[in-house]
N, C-alpha and C positions, 0 to 999 in steps of 0.2 A: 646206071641212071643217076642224074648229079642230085646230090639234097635239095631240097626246097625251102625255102627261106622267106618267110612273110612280113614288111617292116611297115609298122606300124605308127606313123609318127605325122602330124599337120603340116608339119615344117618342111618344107621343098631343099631347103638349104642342109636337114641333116639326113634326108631320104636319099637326095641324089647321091653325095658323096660312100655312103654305107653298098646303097645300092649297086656301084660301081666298082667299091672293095669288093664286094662277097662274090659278085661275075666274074673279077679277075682271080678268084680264088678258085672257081668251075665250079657254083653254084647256080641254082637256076632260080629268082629273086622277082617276089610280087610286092604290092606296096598297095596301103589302106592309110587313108587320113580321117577315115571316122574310128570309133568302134565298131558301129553296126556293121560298116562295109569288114572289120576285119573279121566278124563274126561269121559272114557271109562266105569270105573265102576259105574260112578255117574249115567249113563246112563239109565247103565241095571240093577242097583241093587235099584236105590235111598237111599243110607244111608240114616238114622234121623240127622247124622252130620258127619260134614266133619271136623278134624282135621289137618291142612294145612298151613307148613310151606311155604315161601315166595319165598327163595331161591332155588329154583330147576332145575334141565337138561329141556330145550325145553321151552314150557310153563311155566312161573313161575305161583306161587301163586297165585297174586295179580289178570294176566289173566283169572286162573281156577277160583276164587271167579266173578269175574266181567262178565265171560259166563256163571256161574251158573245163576247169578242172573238178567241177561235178557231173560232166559226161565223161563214164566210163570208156567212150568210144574214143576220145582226143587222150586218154592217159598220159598214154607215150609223146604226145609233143609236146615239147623241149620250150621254154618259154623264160626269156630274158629279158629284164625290163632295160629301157635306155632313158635314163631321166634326168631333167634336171634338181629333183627333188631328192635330196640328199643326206635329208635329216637321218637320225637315228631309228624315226620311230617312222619315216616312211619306209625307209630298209627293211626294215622287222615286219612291216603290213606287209609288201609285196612277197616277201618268203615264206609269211608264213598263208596267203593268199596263194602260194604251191610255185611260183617262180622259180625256177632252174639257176636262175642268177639275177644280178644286179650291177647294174654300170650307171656310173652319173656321169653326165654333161661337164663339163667337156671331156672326151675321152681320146685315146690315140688311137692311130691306125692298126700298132702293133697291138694295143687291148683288147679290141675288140675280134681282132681277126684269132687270134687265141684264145679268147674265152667261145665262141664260134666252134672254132676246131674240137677245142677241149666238149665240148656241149653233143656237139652233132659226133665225134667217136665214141662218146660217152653212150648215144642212143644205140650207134652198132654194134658196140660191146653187150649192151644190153640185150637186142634183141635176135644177138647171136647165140646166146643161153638158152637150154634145155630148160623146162619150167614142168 
């Protein structure tokens, strides 16, 4: 069954193109331009990661990562921000708000498609452990 991948981003111009990479990678890829909607899908679908710009309508970002990550139930997904917001001290909010990673605007095809990889083996390693 191929990983699930949820991109979270208003912008059609950095949605389509990601969304595109990560199908030809054989992932299976949903897309949210609110927060609330990506709240919504995190829900009922539980991606393996959430791809999740900062800036967004309603709910930003920062919000959607910080309510995932005080439901014990979403633990385990995987949650990488895509931003253009690059400062120092937004880097250090988003990780320490429980983010898996962090990529800025503009980024490559090979960046992203490896930190992806690296993220999402990272979750099967994981949840291949005896606990």
């Amino acid at each position: 069954m191929p990983k699930e991948i949820l991109i979270v981003d208003d912008e059609p111009d950095v949605v389509v193109p990601i969304q595109f990479l990560m199908e030809q990678q054989g992932y299976r890829v949903m897309a949210a331009e609110r927060g609330e909607d990506a709240l919504d899908l995190i829900y009922h679908y539980k991606p393996d990661l959430v791809i999740l710009d900062i800036m967004l309508p309603g709910i930003d970002g920062y919000e959607v990562c910080e309510i995932i990550r005080l439901d014990l139930n979403y633990r385990d997904v995987k949650i990488m921000f895509l931003t253009a917001k690059g400062r120092e001290v937004d880097i250090a909010k988003g990780l320490a708000l429980g983010a898996d990673a962090y990529l800025t605007k503009p980024f490559s095809n090979d960046e992203i498609v490896a930190k992806v990889k690296e993220l999402l083996e990272k979750t099967h390693a994981e949840t291949g452990k005896k606990r």
